[in-house]
LUMMAR-868238 format. One line per field, with one value per residue (C-alpha): residue in one letter; x negated, y, z negated; residue number from 1. Coordinates in Angstrom, 3 decimals. Layout:
N
residuo = A ...
X = X ...
Y = Y ...
Z = Z ...
num = NUM ...
***
This chain:
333
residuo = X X X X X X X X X X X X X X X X X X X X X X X X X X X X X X X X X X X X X X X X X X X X X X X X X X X X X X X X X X X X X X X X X X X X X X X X X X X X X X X X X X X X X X X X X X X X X X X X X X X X X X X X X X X X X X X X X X X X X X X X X X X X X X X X X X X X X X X X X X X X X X X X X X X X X X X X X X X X X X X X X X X X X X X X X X X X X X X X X X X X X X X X X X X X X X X X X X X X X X X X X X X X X X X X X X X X X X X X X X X X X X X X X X X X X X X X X X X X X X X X X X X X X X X X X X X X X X X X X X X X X X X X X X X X X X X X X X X X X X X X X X X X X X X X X X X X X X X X X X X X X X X X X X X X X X X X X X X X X X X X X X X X X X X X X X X X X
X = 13.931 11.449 7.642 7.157 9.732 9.119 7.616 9.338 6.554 5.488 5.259 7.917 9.181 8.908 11.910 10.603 13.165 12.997 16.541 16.571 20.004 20.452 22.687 25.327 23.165 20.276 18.215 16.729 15.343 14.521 16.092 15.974 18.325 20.081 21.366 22.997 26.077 28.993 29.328 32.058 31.351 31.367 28.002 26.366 24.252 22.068 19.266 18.384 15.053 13.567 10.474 11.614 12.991 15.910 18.441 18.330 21.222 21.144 21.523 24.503 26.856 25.507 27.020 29.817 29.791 32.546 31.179 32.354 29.522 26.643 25.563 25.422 23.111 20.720 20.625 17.168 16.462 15.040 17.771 19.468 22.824 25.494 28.651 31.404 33.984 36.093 33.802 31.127 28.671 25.080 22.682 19.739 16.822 13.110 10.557 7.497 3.999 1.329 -1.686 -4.429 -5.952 -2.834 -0.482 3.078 5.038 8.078 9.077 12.591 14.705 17.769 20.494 23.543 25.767 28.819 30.645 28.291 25.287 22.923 20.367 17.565 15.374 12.307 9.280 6.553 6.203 7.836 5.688 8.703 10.604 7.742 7.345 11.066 11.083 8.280 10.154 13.537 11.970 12.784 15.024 17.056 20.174 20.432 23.244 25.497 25.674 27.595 26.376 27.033 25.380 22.208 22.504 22.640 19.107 17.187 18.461 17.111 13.652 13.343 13.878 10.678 8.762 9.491 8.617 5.540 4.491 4.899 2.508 -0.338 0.404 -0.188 -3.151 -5.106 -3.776 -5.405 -8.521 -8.951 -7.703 -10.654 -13.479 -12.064 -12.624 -15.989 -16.552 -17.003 -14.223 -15.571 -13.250 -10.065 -8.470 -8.470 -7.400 -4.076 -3.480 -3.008 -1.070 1.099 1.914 2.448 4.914 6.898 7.040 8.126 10.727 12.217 12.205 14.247 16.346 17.696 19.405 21.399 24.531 23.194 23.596 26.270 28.747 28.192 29.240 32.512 35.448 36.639 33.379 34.367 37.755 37.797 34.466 34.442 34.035 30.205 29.293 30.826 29.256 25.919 26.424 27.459 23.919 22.122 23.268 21.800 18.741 18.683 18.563 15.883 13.821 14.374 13.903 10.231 9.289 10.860 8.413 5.475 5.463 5.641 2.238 0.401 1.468 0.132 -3.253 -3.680 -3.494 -5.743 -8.450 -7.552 -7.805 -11.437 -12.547 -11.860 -13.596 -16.681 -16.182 -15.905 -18.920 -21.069 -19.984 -21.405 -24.609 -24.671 -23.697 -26.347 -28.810 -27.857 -27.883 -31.114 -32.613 -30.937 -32.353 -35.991 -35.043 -34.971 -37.580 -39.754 -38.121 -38.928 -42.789 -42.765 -41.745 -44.301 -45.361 -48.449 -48.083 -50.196 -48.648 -49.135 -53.483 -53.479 -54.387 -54.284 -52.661 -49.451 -48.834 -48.973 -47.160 -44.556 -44.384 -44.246 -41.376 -39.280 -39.737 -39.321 -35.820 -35.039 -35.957 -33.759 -30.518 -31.190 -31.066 -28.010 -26.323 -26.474 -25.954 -22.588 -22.326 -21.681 -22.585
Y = -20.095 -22.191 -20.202 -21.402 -19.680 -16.774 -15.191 -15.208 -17.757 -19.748 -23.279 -25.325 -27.275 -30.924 -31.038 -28.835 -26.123 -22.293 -20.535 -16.783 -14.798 -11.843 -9.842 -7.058 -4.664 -4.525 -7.559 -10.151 -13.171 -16.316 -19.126 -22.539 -24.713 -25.070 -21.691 -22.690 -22.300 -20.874 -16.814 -16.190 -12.262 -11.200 -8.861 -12.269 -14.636 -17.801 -18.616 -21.949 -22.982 -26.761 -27.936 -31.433 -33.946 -34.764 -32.177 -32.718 -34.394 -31.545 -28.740 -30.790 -31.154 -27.552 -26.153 -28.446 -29.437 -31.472 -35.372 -35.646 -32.529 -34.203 -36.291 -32.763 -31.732 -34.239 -35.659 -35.500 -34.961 -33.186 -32.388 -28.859 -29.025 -26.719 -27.477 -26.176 -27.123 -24.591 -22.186 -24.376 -24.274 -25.923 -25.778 -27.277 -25.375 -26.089 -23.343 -23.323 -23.823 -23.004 -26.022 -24.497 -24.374 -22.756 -26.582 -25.845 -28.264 -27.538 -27.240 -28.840 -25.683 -27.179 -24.112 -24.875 -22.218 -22.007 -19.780 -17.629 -19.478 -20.340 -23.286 -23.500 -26.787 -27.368 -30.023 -27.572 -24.339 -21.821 -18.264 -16.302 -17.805 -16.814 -12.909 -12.918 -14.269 -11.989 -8.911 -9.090 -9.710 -7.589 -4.807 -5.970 -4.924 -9.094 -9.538 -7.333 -9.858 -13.041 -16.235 -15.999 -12.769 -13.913 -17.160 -15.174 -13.482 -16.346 -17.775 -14.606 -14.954 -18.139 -16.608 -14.434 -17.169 -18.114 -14.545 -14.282 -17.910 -15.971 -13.445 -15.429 -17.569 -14.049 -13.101 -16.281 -15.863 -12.152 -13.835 -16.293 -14.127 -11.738 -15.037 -15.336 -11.759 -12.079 -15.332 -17.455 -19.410 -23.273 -24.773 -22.447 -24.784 -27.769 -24.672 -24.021 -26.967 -27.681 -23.861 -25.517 -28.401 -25.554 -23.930 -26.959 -27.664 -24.032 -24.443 -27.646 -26.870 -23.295 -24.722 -27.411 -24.454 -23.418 -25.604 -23.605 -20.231 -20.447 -22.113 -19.170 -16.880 -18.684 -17.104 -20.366 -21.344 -18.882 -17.726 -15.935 -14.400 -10.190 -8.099 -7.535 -11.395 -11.943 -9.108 -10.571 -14.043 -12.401 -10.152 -13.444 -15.471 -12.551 -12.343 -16.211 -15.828 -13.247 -15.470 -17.650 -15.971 -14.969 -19.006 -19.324 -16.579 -18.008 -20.851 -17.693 -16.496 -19.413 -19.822 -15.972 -16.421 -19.872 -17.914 -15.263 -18.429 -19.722 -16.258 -15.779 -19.330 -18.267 -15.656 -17.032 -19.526 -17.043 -14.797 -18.602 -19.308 -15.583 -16.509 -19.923 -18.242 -15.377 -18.107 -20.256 -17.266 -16.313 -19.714 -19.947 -17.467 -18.491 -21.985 -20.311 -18.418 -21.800 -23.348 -20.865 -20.611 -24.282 -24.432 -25.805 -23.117 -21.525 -17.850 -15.430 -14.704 -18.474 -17.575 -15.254 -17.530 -16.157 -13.267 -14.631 -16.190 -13.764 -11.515 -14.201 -14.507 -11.135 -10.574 -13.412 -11.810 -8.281 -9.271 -11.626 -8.320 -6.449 -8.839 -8.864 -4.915 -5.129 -7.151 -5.506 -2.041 -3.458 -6.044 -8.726 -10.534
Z = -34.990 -33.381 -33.304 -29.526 -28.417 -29.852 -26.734 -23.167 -21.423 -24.231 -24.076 -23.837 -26.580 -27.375 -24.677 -22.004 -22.927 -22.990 -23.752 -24.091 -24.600 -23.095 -25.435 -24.682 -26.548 -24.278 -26.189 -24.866 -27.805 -27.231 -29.716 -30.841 -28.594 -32.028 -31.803 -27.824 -27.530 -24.589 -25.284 -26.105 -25.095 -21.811 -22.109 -23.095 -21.584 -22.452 -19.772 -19.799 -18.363 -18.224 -16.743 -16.412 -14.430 -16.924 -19.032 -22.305 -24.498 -26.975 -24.199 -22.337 -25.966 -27.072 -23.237 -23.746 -19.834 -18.932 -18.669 -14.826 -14.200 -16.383 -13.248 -11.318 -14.042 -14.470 -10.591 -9.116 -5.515 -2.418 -0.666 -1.056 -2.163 -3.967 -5.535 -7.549 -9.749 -11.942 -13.947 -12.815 -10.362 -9.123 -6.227 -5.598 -3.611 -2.484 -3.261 -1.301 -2.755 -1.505 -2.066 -0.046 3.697 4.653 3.501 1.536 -0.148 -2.095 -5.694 -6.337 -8.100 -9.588 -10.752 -13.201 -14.142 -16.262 -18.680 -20.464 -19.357 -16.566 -16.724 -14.192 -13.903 -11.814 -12.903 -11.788 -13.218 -10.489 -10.612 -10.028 -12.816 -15.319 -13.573 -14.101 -17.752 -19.102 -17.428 -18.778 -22.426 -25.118 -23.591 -21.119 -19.267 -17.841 -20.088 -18.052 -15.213 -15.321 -14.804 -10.848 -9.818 -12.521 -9.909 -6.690 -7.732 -8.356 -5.306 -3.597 -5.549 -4.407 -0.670 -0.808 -1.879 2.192 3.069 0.888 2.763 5.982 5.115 3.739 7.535 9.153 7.285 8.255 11.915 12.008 10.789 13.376 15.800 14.843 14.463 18.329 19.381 18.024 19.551 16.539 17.131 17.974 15.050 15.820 18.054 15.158 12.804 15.034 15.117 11.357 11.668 14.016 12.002 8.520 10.869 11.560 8.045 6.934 9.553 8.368 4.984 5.201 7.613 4.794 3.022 5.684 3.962 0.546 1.926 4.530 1.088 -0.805 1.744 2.119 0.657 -0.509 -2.197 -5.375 -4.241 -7.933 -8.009 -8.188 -5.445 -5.805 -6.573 -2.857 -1.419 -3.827 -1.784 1.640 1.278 0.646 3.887 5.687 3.442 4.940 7.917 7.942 6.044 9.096 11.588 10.219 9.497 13.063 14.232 12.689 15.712 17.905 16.217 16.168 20.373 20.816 19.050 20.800 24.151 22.741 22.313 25.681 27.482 25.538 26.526 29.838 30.060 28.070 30.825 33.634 32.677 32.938 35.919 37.224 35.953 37.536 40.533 40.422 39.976 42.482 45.058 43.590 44.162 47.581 48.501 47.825 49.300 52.260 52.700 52.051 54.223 56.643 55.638 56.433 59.718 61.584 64.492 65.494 64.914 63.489 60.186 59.055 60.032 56.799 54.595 50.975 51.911 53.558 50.878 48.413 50.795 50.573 47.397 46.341 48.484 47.114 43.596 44.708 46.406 42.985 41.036 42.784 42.870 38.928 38.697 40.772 39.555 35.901 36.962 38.319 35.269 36.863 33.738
num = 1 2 3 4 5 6 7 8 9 10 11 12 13 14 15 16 17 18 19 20 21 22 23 24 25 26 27 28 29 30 31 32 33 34 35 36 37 38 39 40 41 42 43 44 45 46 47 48 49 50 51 52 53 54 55 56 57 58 59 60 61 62 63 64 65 66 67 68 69 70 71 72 73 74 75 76 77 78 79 80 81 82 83 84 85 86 87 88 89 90 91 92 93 94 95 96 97 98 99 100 101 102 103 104 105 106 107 108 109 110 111 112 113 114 115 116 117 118 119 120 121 122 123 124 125 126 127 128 129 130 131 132 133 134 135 136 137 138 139 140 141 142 143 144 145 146 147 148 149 150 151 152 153 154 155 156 157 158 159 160 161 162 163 164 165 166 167 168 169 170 171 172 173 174 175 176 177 178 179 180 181 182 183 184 185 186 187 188 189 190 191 192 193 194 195 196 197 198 199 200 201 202 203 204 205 206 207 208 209 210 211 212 213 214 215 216 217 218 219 220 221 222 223 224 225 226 227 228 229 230 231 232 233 234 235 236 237 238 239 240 241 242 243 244 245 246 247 248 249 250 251 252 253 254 255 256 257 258 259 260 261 262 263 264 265 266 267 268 269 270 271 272 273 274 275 276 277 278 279 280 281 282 283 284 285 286 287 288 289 290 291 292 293 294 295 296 297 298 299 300 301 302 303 304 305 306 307 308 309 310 311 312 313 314 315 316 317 318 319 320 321 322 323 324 325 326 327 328 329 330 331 332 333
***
């Protein structure tokens, strides 16, 4: 037995493989990909996993896959797909990763299943893959499933990874929807912007599995399949289009908290426009009371000298004084 493989996420060998068979007696061990080969008991199961852009020669004669499917298995590509032919069966998904400031691109997840065996291929390591691998180690019950249902849970891994997206998108909403209660939110509008743009991208990428999802749940799709592996893939095409209704909510979200900035904008706006407009009565005010100490008639008032004018004076900033105390007791701004 190779040493590297000796552990459930060691490195890969010189080919990028990983195989670990999951035996009928609760056992999980990895092995050399000399030791690959179709079970020929039903309580047994070889997981294949490469992190590589190619399948290996070795792997393709060990699994003895018909020459027809060897394109299936070693195509390369963005575009979901699934097929099936006989006992065998592929698919093709995109995971989501997240790269930072909120900005997901996706992780090609190639699936190939056939008697006794399931092979999963991706170029990047997938986190979910590795959680999964170092938790069915040792003892492990995995070798109870076929090939199909083992297929129909990473394909519903791979859906959280849209729902997990979701909630890091949610968490960074609530925190520049709280920056914008608290007014620090000069930047936000740039920041919703780039949300905006996330969203889109979420969407389109989910909505490229909807030919994945909606196959599986066909009856024709694997007309031989047990009862629970179609209720398995019937459970999934619903688990689908949860996850997209939540990416499809997340442009929802990013519309709400752009009105929350636009509704505290206003009212930033609003409460300067009060104060403009307190000042200009203020200062209208005073305009006209020099205007009127200007006029040029002989009365007695304009004879006081000194005192007429600090009379008038005084007035003017009794009256401001007053407007201001007013004007806060009925906060006005």
């Amino acid at each position: 037995m190779n040493a590297s493989l000796c552990q459930p996420n060691s490195a890969f060998n010189c080919d990028g493989v990983r195989i670990i068979h999951y035996c009928a007696d609760g056992q999980a061990k990895a092995v050399d990909c000399a030791e690959l080969a179709p079970s020929e008991r039903p309580d047994d199961m070889f997981w294949i996993d490469l992190q590589t852009n190619t399948c290996p020669e070795s792997v393709l004669v060990r699994l003895k896959i018909p020459a027809p499917l060897v394109e299936n298995a070693t195509s390369t590509g963005s575009t979901p797909l699934i097929g099936v032919d006989g006992e065998f069966a592929w698919c093709r998904v995109a995971v989501p990763h997240h790269t930072g400031n909120l900005k997901f691109d996706g992780k090609m997840l190639d699936l190939f299943l056939g008697p006794g065996f399931i092979m999963s291929r991706h170029e990047r390591p997938i986190a979910f893959i590795d959680a999964l691998r170092e938790r069915e180690y040792g003892h492990s019950r995995l070798g109870c499933l076929d090939a199909r249902s083992f297929m129909g849970s990473l394909l519903d891994w791979s859906l959280d990874t849209y729902f997990e997206a979701v909630m890091q998108f949610e968490g960074e909403l609530d925190r520049i929807e709280a920056d914008i209660l608290e007014d620090r939110h000069d930047e936000d509008s740039v920041k919703l912007a780039n949300m905006r743009k996330t969203a889109a991208r979420l969407r389109r990428m989910i909505n490229s599995h909807r030919i994945v999802f909606s196959s599986l749940a066909r009856a024709d799709f694997m007309p031989e399949a047990p009862e629970p592996v179609a209720r398995q893939f019937e459970r999934l095409e619903q688990q689908f289009l949860n996850a997209v209704s939540a990416v499809e909510g997340m442009r929802e979200l990013v519309i709400g908290t752009l009105e929350v900035l636009t509704n505290r904008i206003a009212l930033r706006t609003n409460k300067s426009l009060r104060v403009l407009s307190f000042l200009a009565a203020t200062f209208g005010f005073m305009s006209v009371v020099v205007g009127a100490m200007g006029m040029n008639f002989e009365t007695s008032f304009f004879g006081t000298q000194d005192l007429g004018f600090f009379v008038t004076i005084g007035a003017m900033l009794a009256v401001s004084a007053l407007l201001i105390v007013l004007s806060a007791h009925r906060k006005w701004f």
